[in-house]
C-alpha positions in Angstrom: 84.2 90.2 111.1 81.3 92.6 110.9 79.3 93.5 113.7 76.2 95.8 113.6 72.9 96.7 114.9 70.0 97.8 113.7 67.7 100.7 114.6 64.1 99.1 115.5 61.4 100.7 112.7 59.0 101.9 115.4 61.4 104.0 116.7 62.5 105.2 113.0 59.2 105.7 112.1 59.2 108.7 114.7 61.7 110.8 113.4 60.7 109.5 109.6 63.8 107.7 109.2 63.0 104.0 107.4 66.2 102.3 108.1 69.3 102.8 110.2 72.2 100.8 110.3 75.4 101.3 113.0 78.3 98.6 111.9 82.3 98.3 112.9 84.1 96.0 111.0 88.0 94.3 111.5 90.3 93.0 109.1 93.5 91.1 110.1 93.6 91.3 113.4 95.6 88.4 114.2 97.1 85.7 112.3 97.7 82.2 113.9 100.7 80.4 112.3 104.6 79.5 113.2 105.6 81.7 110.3 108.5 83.9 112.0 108.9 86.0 109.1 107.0 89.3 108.7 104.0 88.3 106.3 102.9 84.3 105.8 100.9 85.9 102.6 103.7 86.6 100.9 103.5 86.5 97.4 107.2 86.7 95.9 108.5 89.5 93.8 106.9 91.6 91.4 108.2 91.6 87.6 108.2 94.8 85.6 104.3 94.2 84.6 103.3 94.5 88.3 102.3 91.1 88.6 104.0 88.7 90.7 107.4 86.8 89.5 107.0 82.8 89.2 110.7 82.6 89.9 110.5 84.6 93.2 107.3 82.9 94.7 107.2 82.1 98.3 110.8 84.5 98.9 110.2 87.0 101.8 111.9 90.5 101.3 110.7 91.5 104.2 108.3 93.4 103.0 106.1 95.4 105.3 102.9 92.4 106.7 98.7 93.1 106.3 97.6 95.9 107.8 95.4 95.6 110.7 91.6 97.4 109.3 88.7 99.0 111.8 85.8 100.4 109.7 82.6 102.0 111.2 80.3 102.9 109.0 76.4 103.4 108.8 73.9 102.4 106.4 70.7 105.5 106.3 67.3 105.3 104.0 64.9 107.8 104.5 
């Protein structure tokens, strides 16, 4: 979800600004399921490679769940 607003250009064009941007954005704020383990995106063990074991697929070892994410940011062009 991104939410943002943007500075009208007459008012930019006053303080020669030509474009300004505010934003927030969230990333996993919730998750609706009846998963009661930690993470329903788990993804299983991890071989010595790094990438994910076929045999282990779908185990959960409780492994710490997605982060919740809040960004605010703004975009600026003069």
């Amino acid at each position: 979800m991104i939410i943002g607003y943007t500075i009208p250009l007459p008012v930019l064009k006053r303080i020669g600004v030509d474009k300004f941007r505010v934003y927030f954005q969230a990333a996993n704020l919730f998750t609706i399921t009846k998963y009661t383990g930690l993470d329903p995106e788990l993804t299983g063990a991890v071989n010595d490679t790094g990438l994910p074991s076929n045999s282990a697929f779908g185990i959960d070892e409780a492994n710490y769940p997605n982060i919740r994410m809040y960004i605010v940011g703004v975009n600026l062009s003069l």
